[in-house]
LOTOR-499781 format. One record per residue: z, x, y of N, C-alpha, C, O in turn; residue number from 0; residue in one letter. Coordinates in nm, 3 decimals, decimal comma, m for minus. Layout:
BEGIN
<pt n_up="Z" n_east="X" n_north="Y" ca_up="Z" ca_east="X" ca_north="Y" c_up="Z" c_east="X" c_north="Y" o_up="Z" o_east="X" o_north="Y" n="NUM" res="A"/>
...
END
This chain:
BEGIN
<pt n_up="3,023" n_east="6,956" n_north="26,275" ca_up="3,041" ca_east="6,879" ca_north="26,154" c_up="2,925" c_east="6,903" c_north="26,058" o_up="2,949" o_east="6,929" o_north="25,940" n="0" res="X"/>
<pt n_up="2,811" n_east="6,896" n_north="26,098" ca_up="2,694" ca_east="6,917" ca_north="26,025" c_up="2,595" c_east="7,031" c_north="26,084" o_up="2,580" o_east="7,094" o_north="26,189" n="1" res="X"/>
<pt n_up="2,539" n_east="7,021" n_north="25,955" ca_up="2,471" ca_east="7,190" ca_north="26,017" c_up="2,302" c_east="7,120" c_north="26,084" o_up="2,244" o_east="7,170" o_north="26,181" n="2" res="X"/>
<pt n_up="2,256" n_east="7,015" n_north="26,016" ca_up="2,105" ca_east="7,011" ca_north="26,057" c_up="2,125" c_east="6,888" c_north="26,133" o_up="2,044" o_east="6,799" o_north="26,107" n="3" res="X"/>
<pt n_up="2,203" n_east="6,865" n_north="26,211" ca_up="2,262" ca_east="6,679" ca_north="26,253" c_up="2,343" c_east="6,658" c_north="26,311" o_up="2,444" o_east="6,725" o_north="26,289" n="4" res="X"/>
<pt n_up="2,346" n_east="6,550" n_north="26,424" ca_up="2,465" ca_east="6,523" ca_north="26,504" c_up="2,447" c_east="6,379" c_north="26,483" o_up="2,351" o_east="6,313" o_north="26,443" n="5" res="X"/>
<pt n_up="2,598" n_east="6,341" n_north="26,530" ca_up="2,590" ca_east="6,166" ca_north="26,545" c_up="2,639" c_east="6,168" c_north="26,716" o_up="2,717" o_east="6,244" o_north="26,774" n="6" res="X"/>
<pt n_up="2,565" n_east="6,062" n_north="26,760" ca_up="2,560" ca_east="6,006" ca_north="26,898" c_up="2,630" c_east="5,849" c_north="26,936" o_up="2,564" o_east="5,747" o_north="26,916" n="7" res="X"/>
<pt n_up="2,709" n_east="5,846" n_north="26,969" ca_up="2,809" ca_east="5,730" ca_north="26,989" c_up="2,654" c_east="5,676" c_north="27,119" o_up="2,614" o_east="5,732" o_north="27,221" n="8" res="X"/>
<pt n_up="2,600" n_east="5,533" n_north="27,039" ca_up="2,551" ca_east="5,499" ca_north="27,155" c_up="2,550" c_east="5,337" c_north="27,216" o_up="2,470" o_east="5,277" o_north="27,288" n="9" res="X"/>
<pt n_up="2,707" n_east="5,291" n_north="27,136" ca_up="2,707" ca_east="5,164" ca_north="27,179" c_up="2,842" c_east="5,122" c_north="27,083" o_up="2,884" o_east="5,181" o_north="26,984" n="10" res="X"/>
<pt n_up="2,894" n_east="4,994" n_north="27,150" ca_up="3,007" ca_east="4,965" ca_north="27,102" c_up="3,061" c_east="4,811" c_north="27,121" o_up="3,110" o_east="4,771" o_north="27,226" n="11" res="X"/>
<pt n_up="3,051" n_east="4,765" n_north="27,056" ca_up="3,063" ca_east="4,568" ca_north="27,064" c_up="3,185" c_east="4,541" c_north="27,093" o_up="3,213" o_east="4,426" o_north="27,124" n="12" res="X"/>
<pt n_up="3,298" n_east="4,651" n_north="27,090" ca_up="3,427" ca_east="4,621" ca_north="27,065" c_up="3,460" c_east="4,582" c_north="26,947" o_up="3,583" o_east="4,594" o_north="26,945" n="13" res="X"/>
<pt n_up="3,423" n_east="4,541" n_north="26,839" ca_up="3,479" ca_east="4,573" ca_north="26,694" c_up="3,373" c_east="4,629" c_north="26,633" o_up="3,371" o_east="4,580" o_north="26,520" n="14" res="X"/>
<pt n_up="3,260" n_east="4,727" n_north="26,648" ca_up="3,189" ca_east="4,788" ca_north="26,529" c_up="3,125" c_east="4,928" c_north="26,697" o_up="3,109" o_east="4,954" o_north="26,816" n="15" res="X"/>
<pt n_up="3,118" n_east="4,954" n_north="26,587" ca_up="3,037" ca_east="5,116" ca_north="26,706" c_up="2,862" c_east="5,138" c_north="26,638" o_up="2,846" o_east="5,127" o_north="26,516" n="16" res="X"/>
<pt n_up="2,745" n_east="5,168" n_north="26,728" ca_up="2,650" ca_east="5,205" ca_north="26,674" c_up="2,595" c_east="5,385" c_north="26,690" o_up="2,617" o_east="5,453" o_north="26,790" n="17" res="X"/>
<pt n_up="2,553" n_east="5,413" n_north="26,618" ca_up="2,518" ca_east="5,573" ca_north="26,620" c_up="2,388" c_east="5,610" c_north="26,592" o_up="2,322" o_east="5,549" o_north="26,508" n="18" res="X"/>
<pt n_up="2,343" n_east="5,706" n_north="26,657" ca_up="2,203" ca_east="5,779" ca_north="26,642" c_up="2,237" c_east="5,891" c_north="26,563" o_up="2,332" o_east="5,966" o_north="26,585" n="19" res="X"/>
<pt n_up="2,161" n_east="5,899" n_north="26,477" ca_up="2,211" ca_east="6,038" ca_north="26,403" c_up="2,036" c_east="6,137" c_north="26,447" o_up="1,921" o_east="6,129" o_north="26,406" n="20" res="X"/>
<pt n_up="2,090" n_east="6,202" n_north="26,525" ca_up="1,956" ca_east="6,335" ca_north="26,616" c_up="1,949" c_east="6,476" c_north="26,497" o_up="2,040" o_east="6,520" o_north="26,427" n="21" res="X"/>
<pt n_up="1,863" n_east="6,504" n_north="26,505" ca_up="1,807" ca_east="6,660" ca_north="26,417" c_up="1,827" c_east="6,747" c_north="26,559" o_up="1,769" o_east="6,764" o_north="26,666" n="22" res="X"/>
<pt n_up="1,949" n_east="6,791" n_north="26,488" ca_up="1,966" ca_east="6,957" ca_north="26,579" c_up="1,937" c_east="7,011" c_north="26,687" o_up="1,982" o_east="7,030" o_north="26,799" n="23" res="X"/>
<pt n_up="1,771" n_east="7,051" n_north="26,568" ca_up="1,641" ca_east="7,151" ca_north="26,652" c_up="1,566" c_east="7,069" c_north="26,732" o_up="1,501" o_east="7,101" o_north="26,831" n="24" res="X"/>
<pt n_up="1,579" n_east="6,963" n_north="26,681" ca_up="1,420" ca_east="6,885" ca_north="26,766" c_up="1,476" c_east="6,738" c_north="26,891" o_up="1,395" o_east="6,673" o_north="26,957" n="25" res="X"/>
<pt n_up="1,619" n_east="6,720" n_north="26,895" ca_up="1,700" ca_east="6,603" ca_north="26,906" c_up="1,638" c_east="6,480" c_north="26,874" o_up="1,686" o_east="6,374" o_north="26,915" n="26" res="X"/>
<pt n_up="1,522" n_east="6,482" n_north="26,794" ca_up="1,425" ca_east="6,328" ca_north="26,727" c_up="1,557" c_east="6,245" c_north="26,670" o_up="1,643" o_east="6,297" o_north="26,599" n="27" res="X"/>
<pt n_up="1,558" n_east="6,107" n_north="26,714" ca_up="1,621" ca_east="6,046" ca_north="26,649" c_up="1,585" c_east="6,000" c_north="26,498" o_up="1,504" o_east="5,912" o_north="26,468" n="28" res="X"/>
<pt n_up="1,631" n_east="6,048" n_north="26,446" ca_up="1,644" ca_east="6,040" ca_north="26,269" c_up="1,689" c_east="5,938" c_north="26,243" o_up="1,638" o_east="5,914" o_north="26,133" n="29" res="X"/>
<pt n_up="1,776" n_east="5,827" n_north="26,278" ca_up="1,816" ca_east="5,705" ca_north="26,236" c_up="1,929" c_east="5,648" c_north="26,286" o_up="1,984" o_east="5,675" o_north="26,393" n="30" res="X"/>
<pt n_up="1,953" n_east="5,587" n_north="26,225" ca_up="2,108" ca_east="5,455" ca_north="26,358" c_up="2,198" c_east="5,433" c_north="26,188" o_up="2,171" o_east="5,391" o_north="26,075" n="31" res="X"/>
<pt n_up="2,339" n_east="5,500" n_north="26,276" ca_up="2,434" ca_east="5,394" ca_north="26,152" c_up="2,518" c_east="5,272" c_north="26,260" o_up="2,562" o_east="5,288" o_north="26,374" n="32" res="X"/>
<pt n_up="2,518" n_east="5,129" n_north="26,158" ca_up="2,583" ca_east="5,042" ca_north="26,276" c_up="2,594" c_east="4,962" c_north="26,182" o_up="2,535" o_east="4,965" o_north="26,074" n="33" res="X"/>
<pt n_up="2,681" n_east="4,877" n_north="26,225" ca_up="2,714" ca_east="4,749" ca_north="26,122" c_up="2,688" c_east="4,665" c_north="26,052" o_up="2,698" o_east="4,555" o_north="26,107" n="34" res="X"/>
<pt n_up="2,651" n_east="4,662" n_north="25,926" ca_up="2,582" ca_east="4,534" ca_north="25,841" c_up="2,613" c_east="4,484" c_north="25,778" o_up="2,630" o_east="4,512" o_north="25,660" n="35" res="X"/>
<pt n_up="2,648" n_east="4,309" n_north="25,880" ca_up="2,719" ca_east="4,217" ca_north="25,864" c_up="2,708" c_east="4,147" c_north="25,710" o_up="2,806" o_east="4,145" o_north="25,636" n="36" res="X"/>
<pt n_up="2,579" n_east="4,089" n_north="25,672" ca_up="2,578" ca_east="4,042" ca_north="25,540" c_up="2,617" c_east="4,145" c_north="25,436" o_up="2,594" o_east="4,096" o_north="25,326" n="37" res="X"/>
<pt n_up="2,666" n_east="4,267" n_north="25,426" ca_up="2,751" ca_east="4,363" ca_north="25,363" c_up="2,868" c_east="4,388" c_north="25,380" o_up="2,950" o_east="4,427" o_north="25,297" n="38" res="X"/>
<pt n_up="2,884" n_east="4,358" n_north="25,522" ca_up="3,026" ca_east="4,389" ca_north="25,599" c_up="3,071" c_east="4,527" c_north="25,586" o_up="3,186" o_east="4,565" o_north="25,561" n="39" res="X"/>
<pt n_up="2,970" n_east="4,596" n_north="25,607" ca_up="2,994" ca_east="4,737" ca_north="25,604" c_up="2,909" c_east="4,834" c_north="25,738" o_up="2,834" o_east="4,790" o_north="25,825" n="40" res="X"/>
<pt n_up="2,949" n_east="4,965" n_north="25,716" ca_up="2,814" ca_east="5,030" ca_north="25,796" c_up="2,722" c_east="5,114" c_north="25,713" o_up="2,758" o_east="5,198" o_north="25,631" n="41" res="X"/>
<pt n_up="2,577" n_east="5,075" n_north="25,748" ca_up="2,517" ca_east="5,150" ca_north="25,667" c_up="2,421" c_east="5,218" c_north="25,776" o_up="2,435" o_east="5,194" o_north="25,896" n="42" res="X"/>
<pt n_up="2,289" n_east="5,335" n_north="25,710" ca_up="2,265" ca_east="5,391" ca_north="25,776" c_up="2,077" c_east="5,328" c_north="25,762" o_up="2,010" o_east="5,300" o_north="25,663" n="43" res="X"/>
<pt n_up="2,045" n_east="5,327" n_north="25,910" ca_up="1,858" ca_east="5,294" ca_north="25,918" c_up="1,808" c_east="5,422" c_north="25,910" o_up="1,885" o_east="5,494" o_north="25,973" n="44" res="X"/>
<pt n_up="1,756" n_east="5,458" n_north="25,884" ca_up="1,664" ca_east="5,546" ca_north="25,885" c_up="1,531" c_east="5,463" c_north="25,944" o_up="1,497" o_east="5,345" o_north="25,936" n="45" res="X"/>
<pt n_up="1,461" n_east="5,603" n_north="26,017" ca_up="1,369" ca_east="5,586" ca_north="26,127" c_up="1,242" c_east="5,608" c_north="25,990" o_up="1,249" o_east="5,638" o_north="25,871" n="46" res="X"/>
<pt n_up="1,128" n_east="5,572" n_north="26,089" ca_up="1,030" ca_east="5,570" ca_north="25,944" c_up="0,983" c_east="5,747" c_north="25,992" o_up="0,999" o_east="5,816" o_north="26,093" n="47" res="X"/>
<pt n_up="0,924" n_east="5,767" n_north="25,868" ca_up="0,887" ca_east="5,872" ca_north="25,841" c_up="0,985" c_east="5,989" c_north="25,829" o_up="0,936" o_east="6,102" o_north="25,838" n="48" res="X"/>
<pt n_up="1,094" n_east="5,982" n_north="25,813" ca_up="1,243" ca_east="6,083" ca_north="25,810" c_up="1,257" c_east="6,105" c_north="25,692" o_up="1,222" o_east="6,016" o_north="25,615" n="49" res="X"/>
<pt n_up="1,291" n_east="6,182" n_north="25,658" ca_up="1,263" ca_east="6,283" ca_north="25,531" c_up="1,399" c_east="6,394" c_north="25,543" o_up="1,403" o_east="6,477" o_north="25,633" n="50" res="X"/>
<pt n_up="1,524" n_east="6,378" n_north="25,422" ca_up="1,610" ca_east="6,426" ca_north="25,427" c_up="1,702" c_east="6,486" c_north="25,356" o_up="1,799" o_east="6,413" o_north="25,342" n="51" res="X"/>
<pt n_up="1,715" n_east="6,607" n_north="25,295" ca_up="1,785" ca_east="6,679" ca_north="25,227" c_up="1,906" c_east="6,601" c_north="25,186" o_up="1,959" o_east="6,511" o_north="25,252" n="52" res="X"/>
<pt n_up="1,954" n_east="6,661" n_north="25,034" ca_up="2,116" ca_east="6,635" ca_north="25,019" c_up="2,211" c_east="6,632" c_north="25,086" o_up="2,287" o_east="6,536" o_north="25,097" n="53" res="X"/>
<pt n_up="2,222" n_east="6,771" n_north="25,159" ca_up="2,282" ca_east="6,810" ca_north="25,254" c_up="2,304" c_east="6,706" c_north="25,370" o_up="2,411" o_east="6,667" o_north="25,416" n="54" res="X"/>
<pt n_up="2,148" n_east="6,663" n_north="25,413" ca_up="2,191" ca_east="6,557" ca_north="25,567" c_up="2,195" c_east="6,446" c_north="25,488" o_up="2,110" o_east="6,394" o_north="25,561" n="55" res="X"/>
<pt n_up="2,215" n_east="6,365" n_north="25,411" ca_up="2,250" ca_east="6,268" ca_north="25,315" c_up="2,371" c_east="6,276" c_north="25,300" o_up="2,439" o_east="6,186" o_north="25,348" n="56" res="X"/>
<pt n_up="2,432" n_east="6,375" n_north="25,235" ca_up="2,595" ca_east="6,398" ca_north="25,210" c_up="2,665" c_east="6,368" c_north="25,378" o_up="2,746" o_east="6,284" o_north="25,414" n="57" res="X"/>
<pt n_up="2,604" n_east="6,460" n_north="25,446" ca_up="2,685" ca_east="6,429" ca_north="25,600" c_up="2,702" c_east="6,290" c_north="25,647" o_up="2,808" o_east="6,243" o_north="25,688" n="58" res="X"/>
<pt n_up="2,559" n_east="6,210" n_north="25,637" ca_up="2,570" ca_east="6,071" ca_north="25,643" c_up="2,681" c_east="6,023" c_north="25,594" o_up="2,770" o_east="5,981" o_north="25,668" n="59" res="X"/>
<pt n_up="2,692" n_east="6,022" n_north="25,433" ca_up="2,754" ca_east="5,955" ca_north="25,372" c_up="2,909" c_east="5,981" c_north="25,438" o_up="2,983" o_east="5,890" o_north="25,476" n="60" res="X"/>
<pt n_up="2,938" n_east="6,119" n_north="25,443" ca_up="3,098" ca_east="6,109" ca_north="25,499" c_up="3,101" c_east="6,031" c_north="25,603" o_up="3,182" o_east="5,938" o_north="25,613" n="61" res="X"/>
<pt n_up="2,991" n_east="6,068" n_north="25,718" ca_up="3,061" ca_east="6,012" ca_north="25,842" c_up="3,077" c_east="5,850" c_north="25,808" o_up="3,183" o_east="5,800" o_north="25,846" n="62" res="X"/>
<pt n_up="2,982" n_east="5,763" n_north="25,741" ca_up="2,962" ca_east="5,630" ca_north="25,700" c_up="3,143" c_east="5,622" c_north="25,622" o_up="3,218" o_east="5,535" o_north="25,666" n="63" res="X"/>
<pt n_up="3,185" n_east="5,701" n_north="25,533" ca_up="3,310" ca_east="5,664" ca_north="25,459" c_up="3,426" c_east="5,689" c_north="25,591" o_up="3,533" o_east="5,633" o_north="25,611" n="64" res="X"/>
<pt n_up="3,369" n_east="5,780" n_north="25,656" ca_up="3,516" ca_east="5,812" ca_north="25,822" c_up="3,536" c_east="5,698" c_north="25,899" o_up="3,639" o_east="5,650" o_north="25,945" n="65" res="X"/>
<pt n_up="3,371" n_east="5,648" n_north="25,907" ca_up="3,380" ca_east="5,495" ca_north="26,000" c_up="3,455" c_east="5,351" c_north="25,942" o_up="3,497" o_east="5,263" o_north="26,018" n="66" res="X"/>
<pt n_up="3,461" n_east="5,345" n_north="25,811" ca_up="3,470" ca_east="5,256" ca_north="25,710" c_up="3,665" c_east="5,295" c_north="25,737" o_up="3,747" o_east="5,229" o_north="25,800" n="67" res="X"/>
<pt n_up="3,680" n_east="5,407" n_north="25,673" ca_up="3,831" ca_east="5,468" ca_north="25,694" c_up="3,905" c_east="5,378" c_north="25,776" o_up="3,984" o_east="5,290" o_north="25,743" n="68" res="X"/>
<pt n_up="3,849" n_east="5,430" n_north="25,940" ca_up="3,887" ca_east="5,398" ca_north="26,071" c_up="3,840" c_east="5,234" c_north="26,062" o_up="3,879" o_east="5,178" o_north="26,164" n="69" res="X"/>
<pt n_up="3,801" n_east="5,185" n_north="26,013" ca_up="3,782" ca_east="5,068" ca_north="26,017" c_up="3,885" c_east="4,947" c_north="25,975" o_up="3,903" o_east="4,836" o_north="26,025" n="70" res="X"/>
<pt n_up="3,960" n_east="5,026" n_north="25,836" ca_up="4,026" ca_east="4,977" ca_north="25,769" c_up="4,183" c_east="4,973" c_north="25,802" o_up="4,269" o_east="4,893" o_north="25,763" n="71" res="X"/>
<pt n_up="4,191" n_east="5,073" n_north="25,877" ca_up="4,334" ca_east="5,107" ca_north="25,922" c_up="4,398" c_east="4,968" c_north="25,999" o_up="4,334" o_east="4,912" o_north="26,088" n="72" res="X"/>
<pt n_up="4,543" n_east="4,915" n_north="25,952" ca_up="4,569" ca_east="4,780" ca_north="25,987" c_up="4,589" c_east="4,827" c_north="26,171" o_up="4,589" o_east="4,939" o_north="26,223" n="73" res="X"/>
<pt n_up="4,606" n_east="4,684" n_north="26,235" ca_up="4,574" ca_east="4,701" ca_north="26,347" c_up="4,743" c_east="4,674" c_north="26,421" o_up="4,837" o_east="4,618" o_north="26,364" n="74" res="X"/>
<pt n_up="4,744" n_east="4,720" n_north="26,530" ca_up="4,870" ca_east="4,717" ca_north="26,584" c_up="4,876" c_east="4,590" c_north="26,600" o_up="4,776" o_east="4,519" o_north="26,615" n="75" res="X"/>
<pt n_up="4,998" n_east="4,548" n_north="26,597" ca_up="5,067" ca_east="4,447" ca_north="26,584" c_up="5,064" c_east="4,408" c_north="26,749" o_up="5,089" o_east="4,500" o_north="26,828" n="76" res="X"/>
<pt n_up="5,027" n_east="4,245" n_north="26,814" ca_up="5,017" ca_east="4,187" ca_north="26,913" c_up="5,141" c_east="4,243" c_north="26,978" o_up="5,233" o_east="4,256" o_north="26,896" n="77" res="X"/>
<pt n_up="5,174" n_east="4,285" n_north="27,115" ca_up="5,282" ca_east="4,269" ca_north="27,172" c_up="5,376" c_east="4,153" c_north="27,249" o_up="5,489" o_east="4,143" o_north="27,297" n="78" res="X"/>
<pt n_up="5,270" n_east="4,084" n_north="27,230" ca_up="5,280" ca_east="3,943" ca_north="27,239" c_up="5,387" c_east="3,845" c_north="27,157" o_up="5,459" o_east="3,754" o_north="27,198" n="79" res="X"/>
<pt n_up="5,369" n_east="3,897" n_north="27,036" ca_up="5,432" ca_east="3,793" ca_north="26,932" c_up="5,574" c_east="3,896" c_north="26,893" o_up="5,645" o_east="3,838" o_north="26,811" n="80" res="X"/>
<pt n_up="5,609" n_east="3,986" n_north="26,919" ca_up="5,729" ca_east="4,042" ca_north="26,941" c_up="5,779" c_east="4,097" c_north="27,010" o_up="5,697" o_east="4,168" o_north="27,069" n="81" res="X"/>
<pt n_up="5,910" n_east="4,116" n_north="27,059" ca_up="5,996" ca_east="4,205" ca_north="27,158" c_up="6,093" c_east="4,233" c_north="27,151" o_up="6,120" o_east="4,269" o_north="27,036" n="82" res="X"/>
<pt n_up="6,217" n_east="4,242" n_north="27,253" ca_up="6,354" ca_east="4,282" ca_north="27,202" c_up="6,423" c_east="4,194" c_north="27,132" o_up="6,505" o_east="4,238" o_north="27,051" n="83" res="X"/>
<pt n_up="6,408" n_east="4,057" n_north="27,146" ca_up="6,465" ca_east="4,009" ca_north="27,088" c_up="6,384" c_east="3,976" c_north="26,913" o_up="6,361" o_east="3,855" o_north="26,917" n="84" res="X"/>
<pt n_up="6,349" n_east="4,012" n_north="26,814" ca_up="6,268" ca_east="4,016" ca_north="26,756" c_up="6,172" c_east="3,946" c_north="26,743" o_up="6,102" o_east="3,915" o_north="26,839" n="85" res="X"/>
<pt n_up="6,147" n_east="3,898" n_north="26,600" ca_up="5,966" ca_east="3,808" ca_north="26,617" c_up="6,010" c_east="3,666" c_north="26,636" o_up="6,103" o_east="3,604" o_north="26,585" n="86" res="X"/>
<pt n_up="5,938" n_east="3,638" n_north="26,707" ca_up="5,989" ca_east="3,503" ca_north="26,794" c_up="5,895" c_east="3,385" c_north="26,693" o_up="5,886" o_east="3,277" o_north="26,750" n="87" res="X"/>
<pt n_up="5,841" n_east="3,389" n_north="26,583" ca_up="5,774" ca_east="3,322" ca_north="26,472" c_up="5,859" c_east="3,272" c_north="26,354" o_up="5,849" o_east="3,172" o_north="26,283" n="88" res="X"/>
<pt n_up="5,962" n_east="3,393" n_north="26,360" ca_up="6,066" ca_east="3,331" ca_north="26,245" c_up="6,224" c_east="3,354" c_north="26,319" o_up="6,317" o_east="3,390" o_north="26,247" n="89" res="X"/>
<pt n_up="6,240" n_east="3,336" n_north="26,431" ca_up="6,326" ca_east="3,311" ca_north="26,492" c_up="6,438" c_east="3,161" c_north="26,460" o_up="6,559" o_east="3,162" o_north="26,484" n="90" res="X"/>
<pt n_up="6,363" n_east="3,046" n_north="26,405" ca_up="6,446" ca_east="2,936" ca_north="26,375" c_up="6,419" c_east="2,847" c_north="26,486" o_up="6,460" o_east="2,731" o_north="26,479" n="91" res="X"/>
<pt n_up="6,350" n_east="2,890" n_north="26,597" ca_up="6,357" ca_east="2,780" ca_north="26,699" c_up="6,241" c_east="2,730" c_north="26,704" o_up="6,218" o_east="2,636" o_north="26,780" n="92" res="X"/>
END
């Protein structure tokens, strides 16, 4: 996906995922994208002293808009609250 950068799946709450984003050459962790709640978004930490081209900026940014994407996508419908006989909510009974 990226040429100077990887992302590292390194944790998962069950509704938000957190990531290490590693440099290539050196695997130094460069920073964490993960969920930020008073935004309600994901954004990305950067580690101190990280210093980063357009290029690994732009990559950030997609993977941050892919997570957001996948985030947004509506969620399957309970199997619970329907079946063969249809939705048992507006059934009349």
């Amino acid at each position: 996906m990226s040429r100077y950068i990887e992302f590292d799946l390194v944790g998962d709450t069950g509704k938000t995922e957190i990531w290490n984003i590693l440099s290539k050459s050196t695997e130094f962790i460069l920073g964490q994208i993960k969920w930020y709640g008073p935004w309600r978004q994901y954004c990305f930490f950067p580690s101190a002293n990280s210093v980063f081209n357009p290029t690994c900026m732009n990559d950030i940014n997609k993977f941050i808009k892919e997570l957001m994407a996948e985030r947004r996508k509506p969620k399957k419908e309970s199997p619970s609250r329907t079946g063969s006989q249809g939705d048992i909510w507006n059934s009349g009974l």
